[in-house]
Backbone bond lengths (Angstrom), bond angles and torsions (degrees), N, CA, C in turn:
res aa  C-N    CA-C-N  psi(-1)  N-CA   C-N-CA  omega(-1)  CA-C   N-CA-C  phi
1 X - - - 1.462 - - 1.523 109.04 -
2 X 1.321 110.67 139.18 1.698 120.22 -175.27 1.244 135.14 -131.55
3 X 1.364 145.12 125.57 1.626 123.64 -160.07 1.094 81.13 -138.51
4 X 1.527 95.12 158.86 1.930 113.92 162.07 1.453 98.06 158.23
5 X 1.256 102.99 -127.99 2.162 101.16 -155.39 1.331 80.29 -126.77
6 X 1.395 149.31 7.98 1.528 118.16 -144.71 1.678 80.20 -115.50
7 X 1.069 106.20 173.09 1.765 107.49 175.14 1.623 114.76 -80.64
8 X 1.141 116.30 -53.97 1.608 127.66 157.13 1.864 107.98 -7.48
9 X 1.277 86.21 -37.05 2.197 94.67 -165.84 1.398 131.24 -66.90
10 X 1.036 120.60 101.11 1.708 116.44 -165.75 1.713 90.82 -37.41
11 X 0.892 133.36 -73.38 1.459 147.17 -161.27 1.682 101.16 -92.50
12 X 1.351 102.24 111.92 1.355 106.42 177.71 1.523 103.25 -149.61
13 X 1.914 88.17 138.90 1.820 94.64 167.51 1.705 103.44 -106.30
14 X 1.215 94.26 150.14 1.360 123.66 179.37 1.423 123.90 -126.71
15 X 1.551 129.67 151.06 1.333 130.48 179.88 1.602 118.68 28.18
16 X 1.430 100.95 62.09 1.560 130.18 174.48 0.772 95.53 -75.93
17 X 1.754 111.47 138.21 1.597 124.06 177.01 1.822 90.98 -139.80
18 X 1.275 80.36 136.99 2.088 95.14 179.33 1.270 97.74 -119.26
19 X 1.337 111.23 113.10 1.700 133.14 172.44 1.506 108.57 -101.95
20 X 1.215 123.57 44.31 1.404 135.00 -177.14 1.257 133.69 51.76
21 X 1.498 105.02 -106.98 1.763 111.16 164.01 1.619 113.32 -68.36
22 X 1.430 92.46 -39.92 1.506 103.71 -162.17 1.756 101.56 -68.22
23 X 1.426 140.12 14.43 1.091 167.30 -179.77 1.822 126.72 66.91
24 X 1.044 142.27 -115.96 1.173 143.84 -141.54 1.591 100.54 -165.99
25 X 1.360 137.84 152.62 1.584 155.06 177.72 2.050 107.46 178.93
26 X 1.313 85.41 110.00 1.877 103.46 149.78 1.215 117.33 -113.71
27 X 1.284 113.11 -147.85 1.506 136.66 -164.90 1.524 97.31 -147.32
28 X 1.748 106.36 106.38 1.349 116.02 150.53 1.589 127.07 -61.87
29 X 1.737 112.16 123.38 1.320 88.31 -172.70 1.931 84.27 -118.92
30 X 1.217 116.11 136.25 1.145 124.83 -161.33 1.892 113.56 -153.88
31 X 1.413 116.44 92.01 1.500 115.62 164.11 1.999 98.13 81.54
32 X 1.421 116.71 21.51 1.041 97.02 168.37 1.738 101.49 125.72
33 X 1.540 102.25 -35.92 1.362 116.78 -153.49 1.540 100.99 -109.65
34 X 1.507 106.39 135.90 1.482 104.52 162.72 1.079 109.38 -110.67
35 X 1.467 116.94 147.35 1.599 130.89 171.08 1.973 121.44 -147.78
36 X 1.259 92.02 127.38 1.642 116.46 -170.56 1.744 88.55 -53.85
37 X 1.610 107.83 148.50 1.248 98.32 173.97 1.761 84.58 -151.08
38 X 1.486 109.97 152.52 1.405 99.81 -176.25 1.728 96.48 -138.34
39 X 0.933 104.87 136.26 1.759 119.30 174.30 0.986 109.43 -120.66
40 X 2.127 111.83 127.43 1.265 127.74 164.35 1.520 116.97 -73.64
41 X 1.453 127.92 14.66 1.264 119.67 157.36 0.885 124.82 -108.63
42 X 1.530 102.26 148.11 1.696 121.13 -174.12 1.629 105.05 -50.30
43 X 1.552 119.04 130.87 1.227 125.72 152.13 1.628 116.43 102.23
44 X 1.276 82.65 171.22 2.107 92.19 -160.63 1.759 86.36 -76.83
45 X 1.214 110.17 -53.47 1.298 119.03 -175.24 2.009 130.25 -24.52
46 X 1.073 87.05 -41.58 1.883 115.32 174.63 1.563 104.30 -69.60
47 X 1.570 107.31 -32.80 1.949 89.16 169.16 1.227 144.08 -53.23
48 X 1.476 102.02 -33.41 1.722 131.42 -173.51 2.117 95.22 -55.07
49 X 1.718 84.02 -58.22 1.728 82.40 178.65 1.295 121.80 -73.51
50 X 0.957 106.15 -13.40 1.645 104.83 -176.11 1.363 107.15 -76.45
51 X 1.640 116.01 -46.00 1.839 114.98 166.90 1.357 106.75 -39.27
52 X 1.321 115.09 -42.91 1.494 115.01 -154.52 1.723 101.04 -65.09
53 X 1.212 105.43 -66.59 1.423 118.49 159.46 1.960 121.48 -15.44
54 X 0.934 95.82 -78.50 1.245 125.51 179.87 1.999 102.75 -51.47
55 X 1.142 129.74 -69.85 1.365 162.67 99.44 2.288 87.09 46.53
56 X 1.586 106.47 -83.35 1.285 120.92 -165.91 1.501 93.37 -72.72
57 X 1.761 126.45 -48.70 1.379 103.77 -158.55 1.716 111.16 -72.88
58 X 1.498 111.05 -25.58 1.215 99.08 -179.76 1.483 120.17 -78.32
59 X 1.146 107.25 -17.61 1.911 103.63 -175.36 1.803 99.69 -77.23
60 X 1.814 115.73 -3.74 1.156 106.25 -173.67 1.575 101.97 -108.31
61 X 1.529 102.48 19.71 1.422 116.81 178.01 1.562 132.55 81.92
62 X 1.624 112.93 13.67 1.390 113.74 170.36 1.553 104.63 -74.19
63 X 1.143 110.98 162.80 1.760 106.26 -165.39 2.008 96.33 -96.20
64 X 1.222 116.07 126.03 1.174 126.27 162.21 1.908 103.44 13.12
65 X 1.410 91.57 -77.43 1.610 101.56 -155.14 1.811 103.79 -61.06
66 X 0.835 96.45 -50.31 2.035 109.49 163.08 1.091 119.02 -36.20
67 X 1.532 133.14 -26.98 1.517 138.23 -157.49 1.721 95.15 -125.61
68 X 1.185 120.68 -44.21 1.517 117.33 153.24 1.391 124.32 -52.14
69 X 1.512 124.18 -42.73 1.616 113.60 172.64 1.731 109.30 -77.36
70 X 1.324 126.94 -8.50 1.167 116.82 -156.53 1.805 95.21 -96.78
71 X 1.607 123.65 -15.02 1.320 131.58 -158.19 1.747 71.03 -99.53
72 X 0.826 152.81 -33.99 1.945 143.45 155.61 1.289 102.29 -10.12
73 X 1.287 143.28 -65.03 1.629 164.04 -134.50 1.502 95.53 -96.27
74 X 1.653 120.11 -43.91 1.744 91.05 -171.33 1.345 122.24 -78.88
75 X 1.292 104.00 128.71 1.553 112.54 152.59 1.238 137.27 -69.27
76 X 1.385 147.10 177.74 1.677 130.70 151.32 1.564 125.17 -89.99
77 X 0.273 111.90 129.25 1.590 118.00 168.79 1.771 115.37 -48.49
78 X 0.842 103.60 165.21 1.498 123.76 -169.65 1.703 99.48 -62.65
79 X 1.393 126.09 121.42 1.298 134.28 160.15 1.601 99.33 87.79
80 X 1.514 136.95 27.34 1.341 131.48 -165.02 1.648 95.55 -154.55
81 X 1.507 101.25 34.79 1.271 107.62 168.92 1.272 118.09 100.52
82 X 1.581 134.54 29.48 1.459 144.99 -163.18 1.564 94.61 -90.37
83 X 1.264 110.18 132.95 1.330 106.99 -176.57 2.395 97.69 -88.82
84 X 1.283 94.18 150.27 1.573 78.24 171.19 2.167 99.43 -152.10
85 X 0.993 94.56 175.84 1.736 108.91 -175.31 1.345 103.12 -76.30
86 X 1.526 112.65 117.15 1.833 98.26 164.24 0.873 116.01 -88.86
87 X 1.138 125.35 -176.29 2.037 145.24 -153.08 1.268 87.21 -95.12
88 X 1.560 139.30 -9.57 1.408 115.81 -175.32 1.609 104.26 -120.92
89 X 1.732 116.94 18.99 1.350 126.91 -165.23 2.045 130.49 72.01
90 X 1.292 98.64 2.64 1.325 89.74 154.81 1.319 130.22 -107.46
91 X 1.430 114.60 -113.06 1.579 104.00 -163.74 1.353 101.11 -130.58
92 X 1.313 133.02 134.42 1.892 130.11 164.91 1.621 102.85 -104.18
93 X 1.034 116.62 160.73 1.501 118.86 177.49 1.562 90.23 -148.77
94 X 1.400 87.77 121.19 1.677 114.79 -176.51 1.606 111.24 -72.21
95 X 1.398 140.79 93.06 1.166 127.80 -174.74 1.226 128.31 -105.92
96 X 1.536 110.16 -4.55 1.493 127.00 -134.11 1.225 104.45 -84.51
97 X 1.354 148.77 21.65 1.227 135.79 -150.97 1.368 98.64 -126.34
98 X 1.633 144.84 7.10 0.839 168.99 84.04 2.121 148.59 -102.83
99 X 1.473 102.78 -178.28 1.070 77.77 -174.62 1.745 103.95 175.94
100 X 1.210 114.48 103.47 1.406 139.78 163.56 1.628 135.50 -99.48
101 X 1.421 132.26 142.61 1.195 125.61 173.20 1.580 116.30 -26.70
102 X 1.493 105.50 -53.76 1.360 108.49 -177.03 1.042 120.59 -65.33
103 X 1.424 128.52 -51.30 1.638 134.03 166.39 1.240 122.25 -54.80
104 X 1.553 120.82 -27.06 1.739 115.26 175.85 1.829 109.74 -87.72
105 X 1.644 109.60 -6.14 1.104 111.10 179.70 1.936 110.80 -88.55
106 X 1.651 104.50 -23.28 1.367 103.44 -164.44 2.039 100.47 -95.04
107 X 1.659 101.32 -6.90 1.333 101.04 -176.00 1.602 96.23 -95.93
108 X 1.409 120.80 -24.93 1.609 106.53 173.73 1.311 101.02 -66.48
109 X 1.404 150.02 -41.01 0.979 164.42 -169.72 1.834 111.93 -38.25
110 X 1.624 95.79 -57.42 1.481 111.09 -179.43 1.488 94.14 -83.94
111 X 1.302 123.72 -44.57 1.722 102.61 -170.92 1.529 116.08 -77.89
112 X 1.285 117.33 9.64 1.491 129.79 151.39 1.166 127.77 -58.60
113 X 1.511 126.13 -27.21 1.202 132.98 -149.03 1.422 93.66 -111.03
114 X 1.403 115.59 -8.73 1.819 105.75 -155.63 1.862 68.48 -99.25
115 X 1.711 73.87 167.37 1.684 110.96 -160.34 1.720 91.97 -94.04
116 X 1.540 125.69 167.72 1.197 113.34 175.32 1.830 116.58 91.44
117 X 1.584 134.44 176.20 0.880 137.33 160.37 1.018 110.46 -73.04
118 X 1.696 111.57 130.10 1.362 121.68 169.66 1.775 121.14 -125.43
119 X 1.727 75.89 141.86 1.952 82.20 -161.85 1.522 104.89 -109.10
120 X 1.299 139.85 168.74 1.208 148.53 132.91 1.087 125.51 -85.27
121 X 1.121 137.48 135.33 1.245 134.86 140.31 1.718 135.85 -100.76
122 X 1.049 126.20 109.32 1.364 127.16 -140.63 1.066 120.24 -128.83
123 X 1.636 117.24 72.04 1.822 117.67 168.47 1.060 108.25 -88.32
124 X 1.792 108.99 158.47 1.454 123.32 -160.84 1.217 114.69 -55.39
125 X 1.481 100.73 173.36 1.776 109.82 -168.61 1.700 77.00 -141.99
126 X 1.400 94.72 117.89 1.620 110.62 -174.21 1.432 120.92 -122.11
127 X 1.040 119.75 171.67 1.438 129.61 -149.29 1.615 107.95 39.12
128 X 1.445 95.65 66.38 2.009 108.86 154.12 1.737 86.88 -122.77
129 X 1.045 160.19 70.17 1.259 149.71 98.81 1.721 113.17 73.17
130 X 1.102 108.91 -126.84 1.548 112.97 -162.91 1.572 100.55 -68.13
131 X 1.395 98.80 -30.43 1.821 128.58 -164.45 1.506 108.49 -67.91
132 X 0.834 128.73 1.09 1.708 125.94 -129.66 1.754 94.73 -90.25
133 X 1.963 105.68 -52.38 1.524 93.80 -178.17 1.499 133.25 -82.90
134 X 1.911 105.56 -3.39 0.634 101.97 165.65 1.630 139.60 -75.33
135 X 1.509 97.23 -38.65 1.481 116.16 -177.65 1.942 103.35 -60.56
136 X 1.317 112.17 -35.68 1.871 130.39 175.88 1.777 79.38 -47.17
137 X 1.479 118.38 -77.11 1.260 121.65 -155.24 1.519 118.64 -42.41
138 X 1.417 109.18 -49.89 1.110 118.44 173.02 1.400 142.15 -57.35
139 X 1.598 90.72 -22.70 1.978 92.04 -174.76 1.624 81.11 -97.58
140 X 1.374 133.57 -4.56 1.522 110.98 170.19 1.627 111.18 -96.07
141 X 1.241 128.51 12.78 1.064 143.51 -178.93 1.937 93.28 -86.70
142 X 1.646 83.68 -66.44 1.941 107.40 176.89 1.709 99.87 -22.09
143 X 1.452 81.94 -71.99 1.918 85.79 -149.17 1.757 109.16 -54.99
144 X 1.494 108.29 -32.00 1.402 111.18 -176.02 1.647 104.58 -51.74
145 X 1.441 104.20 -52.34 1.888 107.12 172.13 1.185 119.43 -35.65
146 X 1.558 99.33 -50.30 1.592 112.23 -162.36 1.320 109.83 -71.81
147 X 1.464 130.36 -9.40 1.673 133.03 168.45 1.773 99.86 95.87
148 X 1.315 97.99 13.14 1.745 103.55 158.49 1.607 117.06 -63.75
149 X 1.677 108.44 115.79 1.644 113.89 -168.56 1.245 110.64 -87.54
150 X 1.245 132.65 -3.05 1.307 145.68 144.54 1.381 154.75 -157.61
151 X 1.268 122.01 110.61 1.667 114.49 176.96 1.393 124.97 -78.26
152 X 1.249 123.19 124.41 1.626 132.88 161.73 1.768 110.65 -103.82
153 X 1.635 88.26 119.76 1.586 74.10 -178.75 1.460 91.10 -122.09
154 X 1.510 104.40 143.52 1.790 125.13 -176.56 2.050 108.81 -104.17
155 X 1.153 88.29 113.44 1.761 105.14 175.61 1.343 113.45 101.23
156 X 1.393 133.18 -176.78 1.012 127.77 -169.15 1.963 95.56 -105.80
157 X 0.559 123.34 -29.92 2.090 127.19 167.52 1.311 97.68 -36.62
158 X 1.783 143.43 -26.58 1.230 132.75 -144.41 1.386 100.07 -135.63
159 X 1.625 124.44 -6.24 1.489 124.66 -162.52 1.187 101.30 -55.56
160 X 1.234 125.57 -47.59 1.629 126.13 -178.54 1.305 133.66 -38.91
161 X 1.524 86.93 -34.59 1.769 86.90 171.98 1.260 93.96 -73.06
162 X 1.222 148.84 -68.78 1.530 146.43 -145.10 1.819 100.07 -31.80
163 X 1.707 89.54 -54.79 1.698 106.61 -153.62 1.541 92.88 -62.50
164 X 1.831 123.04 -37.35 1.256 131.18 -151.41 2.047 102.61 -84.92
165 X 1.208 106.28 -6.99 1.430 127.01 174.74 1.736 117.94 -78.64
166 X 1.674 100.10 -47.79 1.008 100.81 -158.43 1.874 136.95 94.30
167 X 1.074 106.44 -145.26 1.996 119.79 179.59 1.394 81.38 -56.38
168 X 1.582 108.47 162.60 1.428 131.36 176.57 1.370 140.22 22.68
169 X 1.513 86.01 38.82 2.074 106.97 168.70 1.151 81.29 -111.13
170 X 1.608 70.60 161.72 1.542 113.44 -168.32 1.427 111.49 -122.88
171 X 1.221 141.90 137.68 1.477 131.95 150.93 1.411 112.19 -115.86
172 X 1.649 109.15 153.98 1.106 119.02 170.71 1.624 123.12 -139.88
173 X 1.551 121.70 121.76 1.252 121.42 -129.39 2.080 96.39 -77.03
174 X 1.589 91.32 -3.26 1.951 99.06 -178.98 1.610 100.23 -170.76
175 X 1.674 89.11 -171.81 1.711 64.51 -160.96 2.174 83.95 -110.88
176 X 1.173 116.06 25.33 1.520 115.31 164.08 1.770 102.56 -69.00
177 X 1.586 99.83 -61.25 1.277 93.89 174.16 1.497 138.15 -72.20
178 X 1.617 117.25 -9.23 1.626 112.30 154.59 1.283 119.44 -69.25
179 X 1.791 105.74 -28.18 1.777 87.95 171.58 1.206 120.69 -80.35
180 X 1.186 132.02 -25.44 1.542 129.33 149.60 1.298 133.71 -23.74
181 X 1.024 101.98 -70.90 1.646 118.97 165.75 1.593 124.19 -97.45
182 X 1.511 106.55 34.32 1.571 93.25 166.23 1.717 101.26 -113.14
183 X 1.162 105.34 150.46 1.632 135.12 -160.35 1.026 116.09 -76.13
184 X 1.106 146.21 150.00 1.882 145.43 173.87 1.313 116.62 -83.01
185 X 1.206 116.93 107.37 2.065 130.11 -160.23 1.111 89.45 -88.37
186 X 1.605 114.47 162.25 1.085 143.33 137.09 1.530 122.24 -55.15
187 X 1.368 123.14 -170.19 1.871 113.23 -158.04 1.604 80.05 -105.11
188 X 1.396 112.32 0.78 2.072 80.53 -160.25 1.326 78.91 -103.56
189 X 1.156 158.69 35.33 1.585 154.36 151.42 1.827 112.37 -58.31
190 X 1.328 137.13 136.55 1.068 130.50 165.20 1.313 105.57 -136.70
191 X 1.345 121.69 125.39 1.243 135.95 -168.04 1.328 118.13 -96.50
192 X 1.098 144.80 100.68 1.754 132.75 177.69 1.882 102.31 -99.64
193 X 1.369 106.67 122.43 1.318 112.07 -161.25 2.070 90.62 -111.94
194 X 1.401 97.52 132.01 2.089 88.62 -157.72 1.855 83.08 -149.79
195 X 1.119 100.36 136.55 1.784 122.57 -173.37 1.153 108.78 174.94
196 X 1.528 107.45 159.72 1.848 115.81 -179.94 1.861 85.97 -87.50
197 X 1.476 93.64 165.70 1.390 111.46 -174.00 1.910 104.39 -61.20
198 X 1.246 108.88 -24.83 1.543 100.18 -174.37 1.554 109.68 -66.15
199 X 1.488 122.47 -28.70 1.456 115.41 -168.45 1.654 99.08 -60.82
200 X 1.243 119.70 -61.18 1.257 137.11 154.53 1.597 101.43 112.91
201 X 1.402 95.28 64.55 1.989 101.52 -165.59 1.138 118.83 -90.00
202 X 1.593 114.75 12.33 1.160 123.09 163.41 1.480 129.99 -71.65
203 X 1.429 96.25 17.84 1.610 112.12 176.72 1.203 107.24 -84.03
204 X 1.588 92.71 -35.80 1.971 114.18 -165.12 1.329 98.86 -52.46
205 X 1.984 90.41 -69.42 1.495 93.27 -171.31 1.834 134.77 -49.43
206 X 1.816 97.42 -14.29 1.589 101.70 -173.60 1.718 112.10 -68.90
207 X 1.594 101.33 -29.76 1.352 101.32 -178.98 1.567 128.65 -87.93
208 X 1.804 89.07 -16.06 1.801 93.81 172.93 1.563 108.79 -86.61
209 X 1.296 115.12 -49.96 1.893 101.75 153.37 1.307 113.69 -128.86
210 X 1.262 96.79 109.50 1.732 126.51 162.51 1.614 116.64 -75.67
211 X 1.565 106.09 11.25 1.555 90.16 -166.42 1.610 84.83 -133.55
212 X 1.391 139.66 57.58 1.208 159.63 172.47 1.831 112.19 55.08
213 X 1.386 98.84 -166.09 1.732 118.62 169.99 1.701 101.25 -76.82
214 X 1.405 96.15 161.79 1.741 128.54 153.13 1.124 101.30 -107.54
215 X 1.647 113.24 158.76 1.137 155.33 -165.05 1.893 100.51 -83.26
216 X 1.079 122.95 97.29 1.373 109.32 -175.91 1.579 121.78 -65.63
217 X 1.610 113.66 18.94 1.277 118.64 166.99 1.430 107.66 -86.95
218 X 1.824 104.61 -18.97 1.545 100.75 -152.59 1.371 89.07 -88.34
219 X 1.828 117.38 -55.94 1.762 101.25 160.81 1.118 137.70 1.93
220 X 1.379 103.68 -55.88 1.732 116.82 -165.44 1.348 108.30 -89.04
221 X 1.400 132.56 -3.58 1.470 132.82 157.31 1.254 124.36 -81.42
């Protein structure tokens, strides 16, 4: 059994559309049959698993349309993209619980789309090896493309993006001293906070919202 985008794929998504926060919907095409499937998580990235998903329950015989309404119900978990309220009334998006070239490129991706100032926040993504400042450089190269209005990058593992950004990055050599010196926003600020679990920037995120997650249904209204 096989899933992915290619036609060859027993399990294939097709004509994927990424509506940002508000999440992700294609068209399962599966045994003949197509079926709409819609995901409340952020990003293109979450499809791959969702085939997979989708993929096991039907070969264990839930019917197509059954295994598409039931992927309705997941949420994320804490630090894997939970959207939550900041202390200054906009939005934090909890990412921190990992973090790769590919994943900080597909989460600038969705925080592109949101309306408002958009920030990064960007501790390292570690164990890339010899590679490390370059690949940093590059996803801050990325986000500048991507119409990202600002990068902050926390520690020295992440400087690269700053440099790889350009005008109006920021670095911060930890994140004692970004909370020190970070500034009092306005509500239209949206923050996407993105690092491998070692930086451990879920400190960041405790102080930019201390007052938990939203409901990624409520996002999507």
């Amino acid at each position: 059994v096989t899933f992915g985008f290619s036609a060859q794929a027993d399990y294939r998504a097709v004509h994927v559309k990424n509506h940002g926060l508000a999440g992700t919907q294609f068209q399962l095409h599966v045994k003949g049959v197509r079926v709409p499937v819609r995901l409340v998580l952020p990003g293109e990235q979450h499809v791959s698993n969702a085939l997979a998903a989708l993929a096991v329950a039907i070969e264990l015989g839930v019917s197509p349309e059954q295994a598409a309404d039931a992927l309705l119900g997941v949420q994320v978990g804490a630090g894997r993209g939970e959207v939550r309220t900041g202390c200054w009334g906009g939005r934090v998006i909890d990412d921190t619980y990992n973090a790769n070239p590919a994943a900080v490129k597909a989460a600038i991706d969705v925080l592109a789309m949101e309306p408002g100032h958009r920030v990064l926040i960007l501790g390292a993504m570690l164990e890339l090896g010899s590679t490390s400042e370059t690949l940093h450089e590059d996803v801050g190269v990325y986000a500048r493309s991507a119409g990202i209005d600002q990068l902050i990058a926390v520690g020295h593992g992440a400087k690269g993006a700053a440099r790889g950004f350009g005008g109006g990055a920021m670095f911060f050599s930890d994140q004692l001293t970004l909370k020190a010196e970070f500034p009092v926003l306005p509500p239209d600020h949206v923050i996407w906070v993105k690092a491998s679990r070692g930086a451990a920037l879920e400190q960041t995120v405790g102080w930019l919202a201390p007052m938990g997650g939203l409901n990624h249904a409520d996002v999507a209204e």
